[in-house]
Structure formats: C-alpha cells, structure tokens
N, CA, C and O atoms as a GROMACS GRO file, in nm:
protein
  452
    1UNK      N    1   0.082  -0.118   0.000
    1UNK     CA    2   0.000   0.000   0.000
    1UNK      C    3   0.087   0.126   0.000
    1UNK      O    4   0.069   0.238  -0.047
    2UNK      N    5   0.225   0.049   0.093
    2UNK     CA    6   0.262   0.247   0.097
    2UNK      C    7   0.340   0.283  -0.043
    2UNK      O    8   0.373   0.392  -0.090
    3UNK      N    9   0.358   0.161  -0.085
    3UNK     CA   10   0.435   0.158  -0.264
    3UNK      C   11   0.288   0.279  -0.379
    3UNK      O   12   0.314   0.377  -0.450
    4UNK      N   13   0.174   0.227  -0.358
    4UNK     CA   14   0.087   0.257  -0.420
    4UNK      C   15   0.089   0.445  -0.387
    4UNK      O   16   0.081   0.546  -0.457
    5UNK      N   17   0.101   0.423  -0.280
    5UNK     CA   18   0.069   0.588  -0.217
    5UNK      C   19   0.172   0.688  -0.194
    5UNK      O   20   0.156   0.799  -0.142
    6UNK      N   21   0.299   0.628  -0.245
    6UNK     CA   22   0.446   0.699  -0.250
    6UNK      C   23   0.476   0.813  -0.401
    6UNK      O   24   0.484   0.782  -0.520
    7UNK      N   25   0.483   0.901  -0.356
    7UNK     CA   26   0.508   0.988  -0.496
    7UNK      C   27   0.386   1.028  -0.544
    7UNK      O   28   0.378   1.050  -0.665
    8UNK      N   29   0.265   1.046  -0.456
    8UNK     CA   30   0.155   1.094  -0.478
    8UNK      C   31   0.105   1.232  -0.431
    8UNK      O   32  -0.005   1.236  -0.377
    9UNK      N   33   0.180   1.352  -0.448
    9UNK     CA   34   0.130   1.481  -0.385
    9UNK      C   35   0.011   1.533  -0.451
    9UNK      O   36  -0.007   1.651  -0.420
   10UNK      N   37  -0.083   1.482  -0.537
   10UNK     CA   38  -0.162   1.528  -0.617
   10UNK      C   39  -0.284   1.534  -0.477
   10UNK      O   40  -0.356   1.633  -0.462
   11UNK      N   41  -0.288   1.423  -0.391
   11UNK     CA   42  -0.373   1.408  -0.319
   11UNK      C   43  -0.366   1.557  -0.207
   11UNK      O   44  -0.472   1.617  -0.191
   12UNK      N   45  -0.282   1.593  -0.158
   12UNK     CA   46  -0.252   1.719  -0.088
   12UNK      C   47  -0.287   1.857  -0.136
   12UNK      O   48  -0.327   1.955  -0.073
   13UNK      N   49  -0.261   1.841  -0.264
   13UNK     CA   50  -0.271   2.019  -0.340
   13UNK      C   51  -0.401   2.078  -0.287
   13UNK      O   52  -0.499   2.031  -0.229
   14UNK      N   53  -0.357   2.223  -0.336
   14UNK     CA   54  -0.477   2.328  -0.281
   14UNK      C   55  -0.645   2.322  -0.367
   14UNK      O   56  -0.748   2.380  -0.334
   15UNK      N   57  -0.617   2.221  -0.496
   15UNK     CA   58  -0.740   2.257  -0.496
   15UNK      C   59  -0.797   2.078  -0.497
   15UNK      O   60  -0.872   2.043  -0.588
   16UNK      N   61  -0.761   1.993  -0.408
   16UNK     CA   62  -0.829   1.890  -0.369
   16UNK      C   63  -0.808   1.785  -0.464
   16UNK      O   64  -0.723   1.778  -0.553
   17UNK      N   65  -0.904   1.698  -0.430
   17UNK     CA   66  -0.888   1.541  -0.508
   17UNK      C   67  -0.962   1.547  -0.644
   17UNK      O   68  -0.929   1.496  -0.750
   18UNK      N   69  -1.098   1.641  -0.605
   18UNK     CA   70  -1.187   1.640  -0.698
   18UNK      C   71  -1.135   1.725  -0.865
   18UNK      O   72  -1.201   1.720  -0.969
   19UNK      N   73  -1.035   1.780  -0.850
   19UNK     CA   74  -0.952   1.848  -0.975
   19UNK      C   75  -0.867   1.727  -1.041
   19UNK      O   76  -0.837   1.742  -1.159
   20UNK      N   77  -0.832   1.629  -0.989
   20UNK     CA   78  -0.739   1.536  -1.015
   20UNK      C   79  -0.723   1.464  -1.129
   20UNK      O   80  -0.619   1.410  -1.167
   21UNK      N   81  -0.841   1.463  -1.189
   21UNK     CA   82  -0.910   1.410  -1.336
   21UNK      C   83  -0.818   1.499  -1.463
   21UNK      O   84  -0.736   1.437  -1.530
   22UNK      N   85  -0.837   1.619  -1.482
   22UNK     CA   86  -0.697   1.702  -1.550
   22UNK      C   87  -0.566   1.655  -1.574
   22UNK      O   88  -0.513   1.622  -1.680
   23UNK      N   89  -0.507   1.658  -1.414
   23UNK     CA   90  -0.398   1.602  -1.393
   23UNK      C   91  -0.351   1.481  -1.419
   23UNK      O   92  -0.235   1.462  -1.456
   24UNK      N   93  -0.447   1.377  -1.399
   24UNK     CA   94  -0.384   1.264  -1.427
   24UNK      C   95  -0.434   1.273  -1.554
   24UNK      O   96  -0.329   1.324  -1.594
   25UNK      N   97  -0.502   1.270  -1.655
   25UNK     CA   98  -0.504   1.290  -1.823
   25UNK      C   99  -0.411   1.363  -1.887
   25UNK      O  100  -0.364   1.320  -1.993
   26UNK      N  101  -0.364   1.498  -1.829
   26UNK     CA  102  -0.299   1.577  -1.910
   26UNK      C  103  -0.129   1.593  -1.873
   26UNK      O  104  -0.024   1.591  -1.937
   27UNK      N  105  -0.154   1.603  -1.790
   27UNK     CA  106  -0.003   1.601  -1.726
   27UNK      C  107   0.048   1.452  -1.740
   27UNK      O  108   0.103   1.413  -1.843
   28UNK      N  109   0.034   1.395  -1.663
   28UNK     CA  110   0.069   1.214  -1.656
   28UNK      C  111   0.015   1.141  -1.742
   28UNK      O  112   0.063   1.028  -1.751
   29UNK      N  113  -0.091   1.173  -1.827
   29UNK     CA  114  -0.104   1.066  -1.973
   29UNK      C  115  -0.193   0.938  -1.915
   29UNK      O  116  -0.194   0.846  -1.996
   30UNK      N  117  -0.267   0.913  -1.795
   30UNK     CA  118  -0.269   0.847  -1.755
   30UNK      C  119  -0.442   0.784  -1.851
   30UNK      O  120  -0.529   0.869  -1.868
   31UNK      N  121  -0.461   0.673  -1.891
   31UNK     CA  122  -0.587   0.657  -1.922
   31UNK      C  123  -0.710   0.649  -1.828
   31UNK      O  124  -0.714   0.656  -1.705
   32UNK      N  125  -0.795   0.635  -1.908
   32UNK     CA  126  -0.962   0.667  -1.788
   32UNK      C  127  -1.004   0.530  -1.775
   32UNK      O  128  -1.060   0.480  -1.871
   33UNK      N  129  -0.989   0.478  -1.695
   33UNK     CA  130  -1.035   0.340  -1.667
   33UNK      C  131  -1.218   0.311  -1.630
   33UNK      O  132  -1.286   0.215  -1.667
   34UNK      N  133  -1.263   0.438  -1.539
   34UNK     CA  134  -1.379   0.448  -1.541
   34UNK      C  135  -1.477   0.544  -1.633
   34UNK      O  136  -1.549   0.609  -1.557
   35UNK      N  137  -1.501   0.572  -1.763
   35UNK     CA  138  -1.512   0.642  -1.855
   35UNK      C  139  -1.666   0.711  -1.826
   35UNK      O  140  -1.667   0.827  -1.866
   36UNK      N  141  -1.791   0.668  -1.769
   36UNK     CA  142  -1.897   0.674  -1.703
   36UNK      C  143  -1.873   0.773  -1.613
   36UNK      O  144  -1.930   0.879  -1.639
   37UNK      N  145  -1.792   0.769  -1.492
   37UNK     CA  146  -1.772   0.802  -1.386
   37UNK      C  147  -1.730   0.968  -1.450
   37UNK      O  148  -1.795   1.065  -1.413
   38UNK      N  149  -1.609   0.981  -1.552
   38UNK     CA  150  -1.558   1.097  -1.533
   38UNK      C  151  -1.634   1.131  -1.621
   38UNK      O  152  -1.659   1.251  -1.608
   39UNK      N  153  -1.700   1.076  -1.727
   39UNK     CA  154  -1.804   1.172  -1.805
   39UNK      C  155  -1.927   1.243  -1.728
   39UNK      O  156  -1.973   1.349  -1.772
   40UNK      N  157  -1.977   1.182  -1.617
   40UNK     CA  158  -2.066   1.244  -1.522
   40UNK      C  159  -2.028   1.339  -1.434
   40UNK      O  160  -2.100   1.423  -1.380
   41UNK      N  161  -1.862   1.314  -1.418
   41UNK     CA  162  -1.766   1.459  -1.312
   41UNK      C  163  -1.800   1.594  -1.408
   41UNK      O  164  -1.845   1.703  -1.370
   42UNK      N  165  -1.762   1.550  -1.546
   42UNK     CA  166  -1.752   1.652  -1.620
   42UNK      C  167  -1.840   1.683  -1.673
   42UNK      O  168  -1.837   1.790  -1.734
   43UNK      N  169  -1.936   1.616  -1.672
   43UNK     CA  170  -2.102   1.692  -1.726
   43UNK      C  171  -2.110   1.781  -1.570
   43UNK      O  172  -2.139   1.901  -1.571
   44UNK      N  173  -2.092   1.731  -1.483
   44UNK     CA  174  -2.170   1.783  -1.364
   44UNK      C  175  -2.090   1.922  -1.327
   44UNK      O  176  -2.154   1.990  -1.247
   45UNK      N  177  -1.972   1.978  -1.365
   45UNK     CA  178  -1.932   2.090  -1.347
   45UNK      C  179  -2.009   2.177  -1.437
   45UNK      O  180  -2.093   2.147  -1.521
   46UNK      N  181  -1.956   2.310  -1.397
   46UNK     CA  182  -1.982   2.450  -1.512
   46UNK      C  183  -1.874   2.531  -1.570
   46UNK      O  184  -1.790   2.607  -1.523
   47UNK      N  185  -1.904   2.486  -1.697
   47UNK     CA  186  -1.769   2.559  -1.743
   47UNK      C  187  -1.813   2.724  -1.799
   47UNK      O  188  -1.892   2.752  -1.888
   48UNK      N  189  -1.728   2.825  -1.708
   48UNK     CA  190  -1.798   2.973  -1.805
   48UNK      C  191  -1.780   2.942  -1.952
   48UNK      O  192  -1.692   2.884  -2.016
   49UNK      N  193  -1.939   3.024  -1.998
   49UNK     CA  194  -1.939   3.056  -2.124
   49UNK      C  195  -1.867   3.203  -2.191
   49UNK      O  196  -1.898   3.303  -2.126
   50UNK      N  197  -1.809   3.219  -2.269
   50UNK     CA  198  -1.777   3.345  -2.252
   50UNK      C  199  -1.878   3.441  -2.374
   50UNK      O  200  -1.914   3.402  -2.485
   51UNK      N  201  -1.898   3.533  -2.331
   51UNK     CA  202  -2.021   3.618  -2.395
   51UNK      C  203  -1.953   3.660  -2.503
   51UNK      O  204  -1.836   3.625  -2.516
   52UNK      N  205  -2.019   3.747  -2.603
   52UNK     CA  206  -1.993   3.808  -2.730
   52UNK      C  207  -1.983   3.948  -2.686
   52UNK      O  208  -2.087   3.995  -2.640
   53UNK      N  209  -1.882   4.022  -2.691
   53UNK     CA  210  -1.908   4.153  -2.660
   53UNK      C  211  -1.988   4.236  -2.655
   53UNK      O  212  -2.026   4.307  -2.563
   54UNK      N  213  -2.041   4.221  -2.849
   54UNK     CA  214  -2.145   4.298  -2.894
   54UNK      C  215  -2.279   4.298  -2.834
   54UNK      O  216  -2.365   4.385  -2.850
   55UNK      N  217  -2.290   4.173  -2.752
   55UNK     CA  218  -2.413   4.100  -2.691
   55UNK      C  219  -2.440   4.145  -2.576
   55UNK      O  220  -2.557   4.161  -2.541
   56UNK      N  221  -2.320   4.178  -2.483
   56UNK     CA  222  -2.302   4.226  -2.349
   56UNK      C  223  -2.352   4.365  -2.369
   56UNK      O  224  -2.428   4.413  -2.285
   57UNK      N  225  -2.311   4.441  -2.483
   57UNK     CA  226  -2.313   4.589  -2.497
   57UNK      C  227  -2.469   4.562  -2.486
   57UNK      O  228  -2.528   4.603  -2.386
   58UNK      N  229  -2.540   4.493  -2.591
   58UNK     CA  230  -2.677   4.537  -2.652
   58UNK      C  231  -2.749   4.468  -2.483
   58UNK      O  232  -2.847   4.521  -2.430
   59UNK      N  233  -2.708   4.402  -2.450
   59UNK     CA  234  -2.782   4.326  -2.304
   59UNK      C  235  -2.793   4.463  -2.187
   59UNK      O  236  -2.879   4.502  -2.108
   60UNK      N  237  -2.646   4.510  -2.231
   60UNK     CA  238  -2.665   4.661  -2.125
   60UNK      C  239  -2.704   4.805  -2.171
   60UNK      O  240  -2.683   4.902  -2.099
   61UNK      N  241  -2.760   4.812  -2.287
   61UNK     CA  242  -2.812   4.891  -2.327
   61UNK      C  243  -2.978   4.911  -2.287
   61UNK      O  244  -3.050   5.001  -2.244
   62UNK      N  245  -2.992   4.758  -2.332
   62UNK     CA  246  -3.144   4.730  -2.295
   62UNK      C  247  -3.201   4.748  -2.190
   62UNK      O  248  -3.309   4.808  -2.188
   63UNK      N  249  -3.138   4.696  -2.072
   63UNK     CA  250  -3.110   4.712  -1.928
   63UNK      C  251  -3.130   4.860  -1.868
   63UNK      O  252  -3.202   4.895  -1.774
   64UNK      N  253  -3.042   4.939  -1.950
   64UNK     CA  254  -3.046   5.105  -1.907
   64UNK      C  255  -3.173   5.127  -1.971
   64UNK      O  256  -3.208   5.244  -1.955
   65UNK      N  257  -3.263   5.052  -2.045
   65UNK     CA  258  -3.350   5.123  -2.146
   65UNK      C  259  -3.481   5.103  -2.017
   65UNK      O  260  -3.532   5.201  -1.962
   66UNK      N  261  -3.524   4.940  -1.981
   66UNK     CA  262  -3.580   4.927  -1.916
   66UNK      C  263  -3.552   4.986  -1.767
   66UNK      O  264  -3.643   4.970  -1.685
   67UNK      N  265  -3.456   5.040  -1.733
   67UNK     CA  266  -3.420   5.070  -1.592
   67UNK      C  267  -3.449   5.301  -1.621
   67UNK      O  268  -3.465   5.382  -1.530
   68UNK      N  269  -3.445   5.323  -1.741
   68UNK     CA  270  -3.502   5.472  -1.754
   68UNK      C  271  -3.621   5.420  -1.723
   68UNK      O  272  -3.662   5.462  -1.615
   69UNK      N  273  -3.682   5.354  -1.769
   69UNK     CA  274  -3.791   5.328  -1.798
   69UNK      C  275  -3.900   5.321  -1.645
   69UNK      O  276  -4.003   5.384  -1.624
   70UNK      N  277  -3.843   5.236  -1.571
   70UNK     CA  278  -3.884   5.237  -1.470
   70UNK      C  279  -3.861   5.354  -1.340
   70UNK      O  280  -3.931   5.378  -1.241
   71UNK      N  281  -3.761   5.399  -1.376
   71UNK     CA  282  -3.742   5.539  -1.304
   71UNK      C  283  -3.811   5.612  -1.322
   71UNK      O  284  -3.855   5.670  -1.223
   72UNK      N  285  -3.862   5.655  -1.462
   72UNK     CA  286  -3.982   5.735  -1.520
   72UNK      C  287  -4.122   5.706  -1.440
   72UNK      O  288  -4.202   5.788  -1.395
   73UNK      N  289  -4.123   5.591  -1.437
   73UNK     CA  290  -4.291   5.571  -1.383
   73UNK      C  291  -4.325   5.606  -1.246
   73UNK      O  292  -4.427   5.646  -1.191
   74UNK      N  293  -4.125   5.558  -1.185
   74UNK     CA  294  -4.131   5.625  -1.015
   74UNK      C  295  -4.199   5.716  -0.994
   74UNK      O  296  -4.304   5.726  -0.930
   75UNK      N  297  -4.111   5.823  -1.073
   75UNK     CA  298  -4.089   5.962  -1.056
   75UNK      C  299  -4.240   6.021  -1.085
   75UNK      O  300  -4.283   6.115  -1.017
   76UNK      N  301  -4.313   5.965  -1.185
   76UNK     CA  302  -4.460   5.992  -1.209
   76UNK      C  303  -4.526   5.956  -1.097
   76UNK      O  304  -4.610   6.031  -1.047
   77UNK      N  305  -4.491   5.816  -1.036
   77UNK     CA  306  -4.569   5.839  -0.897
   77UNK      C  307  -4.566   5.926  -0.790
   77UNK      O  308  -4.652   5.986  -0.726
   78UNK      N  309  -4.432   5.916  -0.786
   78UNK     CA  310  -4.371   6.034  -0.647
   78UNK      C  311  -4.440   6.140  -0.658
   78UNK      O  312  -4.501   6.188  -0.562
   79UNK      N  313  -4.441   6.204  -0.805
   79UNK     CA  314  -4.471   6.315  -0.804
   79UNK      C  315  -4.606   6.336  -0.745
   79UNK      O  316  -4.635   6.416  -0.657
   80UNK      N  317  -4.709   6.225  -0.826
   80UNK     CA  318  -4.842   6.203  -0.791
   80UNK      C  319  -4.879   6.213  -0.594
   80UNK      O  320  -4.962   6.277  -0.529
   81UNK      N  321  -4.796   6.139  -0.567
   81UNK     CA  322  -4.819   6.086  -0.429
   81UNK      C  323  -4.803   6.242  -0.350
   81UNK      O  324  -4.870   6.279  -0.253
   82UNK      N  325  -4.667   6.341  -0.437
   82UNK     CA  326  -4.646   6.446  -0.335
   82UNK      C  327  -4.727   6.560  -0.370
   82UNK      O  328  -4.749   6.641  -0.280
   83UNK      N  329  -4.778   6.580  -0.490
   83UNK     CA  330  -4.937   6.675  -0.490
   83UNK      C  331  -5.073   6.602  -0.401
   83UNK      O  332  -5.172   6.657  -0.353
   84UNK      N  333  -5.039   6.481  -0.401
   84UNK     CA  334  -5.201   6.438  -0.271
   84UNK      C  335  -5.123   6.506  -0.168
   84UNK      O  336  -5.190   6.603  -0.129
   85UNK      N  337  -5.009   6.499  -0.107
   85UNK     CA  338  -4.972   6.510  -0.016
   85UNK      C  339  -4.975   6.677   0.041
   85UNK      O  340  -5.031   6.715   0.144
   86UNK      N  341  -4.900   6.761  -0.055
   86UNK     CA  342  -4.920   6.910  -0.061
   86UNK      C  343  -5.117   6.927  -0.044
   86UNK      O  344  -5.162   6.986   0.055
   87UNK      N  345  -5.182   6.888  -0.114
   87UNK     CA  346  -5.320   6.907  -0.092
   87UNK      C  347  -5.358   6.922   0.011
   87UNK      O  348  -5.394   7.028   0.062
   88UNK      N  349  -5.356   6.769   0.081
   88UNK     CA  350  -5.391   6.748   0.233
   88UNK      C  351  -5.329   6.873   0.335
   88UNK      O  352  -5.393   6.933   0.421
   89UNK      N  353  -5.179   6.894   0.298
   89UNK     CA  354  -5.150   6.986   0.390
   89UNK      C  355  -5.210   7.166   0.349
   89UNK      O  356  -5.152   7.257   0.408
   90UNK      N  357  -5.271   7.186   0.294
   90UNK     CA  358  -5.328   7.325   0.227
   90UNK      C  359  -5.445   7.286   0.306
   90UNK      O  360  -5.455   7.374   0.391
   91UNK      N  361  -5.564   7.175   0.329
   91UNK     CA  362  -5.651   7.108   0.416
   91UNK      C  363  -5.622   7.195   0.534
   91UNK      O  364  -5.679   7.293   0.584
   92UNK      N  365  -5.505   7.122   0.565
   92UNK     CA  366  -5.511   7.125   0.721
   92UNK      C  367  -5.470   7.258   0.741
   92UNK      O  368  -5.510   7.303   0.848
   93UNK      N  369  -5.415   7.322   0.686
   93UNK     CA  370  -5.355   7.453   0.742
   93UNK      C  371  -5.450   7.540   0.759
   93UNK      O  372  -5.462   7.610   0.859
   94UNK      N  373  -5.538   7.540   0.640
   94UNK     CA  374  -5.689   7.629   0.647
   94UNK      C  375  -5.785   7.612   0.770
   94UNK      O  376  -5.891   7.674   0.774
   95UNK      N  377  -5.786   7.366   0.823
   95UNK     CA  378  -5.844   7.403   0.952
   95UNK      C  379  -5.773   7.463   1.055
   95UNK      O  380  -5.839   7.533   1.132
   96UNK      N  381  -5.630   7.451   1.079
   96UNK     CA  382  -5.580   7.502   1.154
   96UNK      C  383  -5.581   7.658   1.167
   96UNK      O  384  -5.590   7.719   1.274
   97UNK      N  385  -5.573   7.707   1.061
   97UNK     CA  386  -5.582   7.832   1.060
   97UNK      C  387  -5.755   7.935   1.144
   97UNK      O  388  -5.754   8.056   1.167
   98UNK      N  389  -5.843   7.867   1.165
   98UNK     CA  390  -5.938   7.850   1.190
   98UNK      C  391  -5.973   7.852   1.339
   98UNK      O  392  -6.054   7.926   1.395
   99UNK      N  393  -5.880   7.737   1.405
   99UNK     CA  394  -5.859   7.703   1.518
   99UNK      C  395  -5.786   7.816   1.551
   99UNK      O  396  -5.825   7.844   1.664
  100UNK      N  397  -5.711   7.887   1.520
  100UNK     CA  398  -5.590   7.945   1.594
  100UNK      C  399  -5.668   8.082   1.600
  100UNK      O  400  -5.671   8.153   1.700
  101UNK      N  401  -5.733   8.111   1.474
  101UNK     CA  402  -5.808   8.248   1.507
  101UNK      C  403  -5.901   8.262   1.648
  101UNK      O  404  -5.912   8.347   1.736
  102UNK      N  405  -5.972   8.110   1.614
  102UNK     CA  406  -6.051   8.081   1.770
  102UNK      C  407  -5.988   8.100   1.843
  102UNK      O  408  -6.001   8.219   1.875
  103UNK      N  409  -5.924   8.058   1.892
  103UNK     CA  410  -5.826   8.062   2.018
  103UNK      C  411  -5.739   8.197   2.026
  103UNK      O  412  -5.675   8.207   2.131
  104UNK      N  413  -5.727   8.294   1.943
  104UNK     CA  414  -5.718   8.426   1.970
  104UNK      C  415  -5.782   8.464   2.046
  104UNK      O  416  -5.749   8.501   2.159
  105UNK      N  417  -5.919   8.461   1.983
  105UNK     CA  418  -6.030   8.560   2.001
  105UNK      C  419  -6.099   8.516   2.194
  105UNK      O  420  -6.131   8.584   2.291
  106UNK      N  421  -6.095   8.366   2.162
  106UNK     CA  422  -6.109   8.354   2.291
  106UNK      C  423  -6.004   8.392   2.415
  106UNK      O  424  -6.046   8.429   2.525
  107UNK      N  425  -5.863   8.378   2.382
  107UNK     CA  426  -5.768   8.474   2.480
  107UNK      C  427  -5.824   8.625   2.515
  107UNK      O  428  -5.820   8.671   2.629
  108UNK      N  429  -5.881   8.702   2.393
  108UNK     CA  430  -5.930   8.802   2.443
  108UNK      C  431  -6.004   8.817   2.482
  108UNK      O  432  -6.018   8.927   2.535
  109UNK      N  433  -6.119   8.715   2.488
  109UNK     CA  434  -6.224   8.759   2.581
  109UNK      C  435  -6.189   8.708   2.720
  109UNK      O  436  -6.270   8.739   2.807
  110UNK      N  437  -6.070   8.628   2.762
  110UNK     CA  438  -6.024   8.573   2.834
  110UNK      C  439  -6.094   8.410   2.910
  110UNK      O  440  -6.106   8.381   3.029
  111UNK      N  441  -6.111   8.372   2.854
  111UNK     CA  442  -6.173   8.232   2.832
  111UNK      C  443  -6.022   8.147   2.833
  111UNK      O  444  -5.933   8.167   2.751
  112UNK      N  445  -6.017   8.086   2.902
  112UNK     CA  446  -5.906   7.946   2.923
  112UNK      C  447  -5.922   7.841   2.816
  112UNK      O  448  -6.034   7.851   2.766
  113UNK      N  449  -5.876   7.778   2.783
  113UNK     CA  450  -5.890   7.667   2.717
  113UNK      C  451  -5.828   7.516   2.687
  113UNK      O  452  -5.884   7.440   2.608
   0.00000   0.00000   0.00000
C-alpha cells in the first residue's frame, strides 16, 4: 500500500482530489479506466461561457432602457403621491388656521382653554 501511495502529492494540493481528473489525463497521460464516472464529473461541473461583446453591450443597453424606464414611472408616482400630499397639507392649514383664530379671540375675551 505504501508503494501505491508513495510519490503521490496530487492528493494534498490546494485545490483537492476532486480536480485530479486534469492532472492525471494531461499532465501524466494516464488513461480513464472508469469512462462513465468521469463523463458524469464533467457533465456535472460548469464551465464559463464566454459572452460576445457585442451582446453584453446590446444586453446593457437594454437594461439602461428598461431601468429609464422604470425610473420614469417612479418619478410619475412620487410626483403624484407628493401633490395628494401638498393638498392634504393646504386642508389642514386652512383648519388650523381657523382654530388658531378661535383661540385668539377667545384669549381676548379671556376664556381658558
């Protein structure tokens, strides 16, 4: 056993056992004895795809198109939401304004309140 396991640092490296498939094919030449096994290692990873430039551009163009887009509708709400909002307060200031005259008038006649 320790013959089998002598001259084996592949098992130690930093990126584990599960990389080992590379190494022993490409480096060491070694054949695939279980051909099933590593075709399922290697289906089961992800290899990046790499994008088309032109594709990335038009993907982020679109992106800014739909993202104006939705800022626009914000901003139509906000706006909406802050004229109800200004309204209500023109409301209240008029009752308040109302109240406060009361409460003048009653200081001068001297009435507590």
């Amino acid at each position: 056993m320790a013959r089998l396991m002598d001259g084996e640092p592949d098992y130690e490296n930093e990126e584990g056992v599960s990389n080992l498939w590379s190494t022993w094919l490409t480096v060491k030449e070694k054949p695939i004895f279980w051909q099933e096994l590593y075709e399922l290692d290697v289906a089961a990873r992800e290899f990046p795809q790499k994008k088309d430039k032109r594709k990335v551009h038009e993907e982020a163009s679109s992106s800014n198109t739909s993202l104006e887009d939705v800022l626009k509708g914000f901003e139509e709400r906000l706006m909406t939401s802050l004229s109800e909002v200004n309204g209500k307060v023109e409301k209240m200031n008029k009752r308040f304004g109302k109240i406060e005259r009361c409460q003048v008038v009653l200081k001068k006649r001297g009435v507590k309140g």
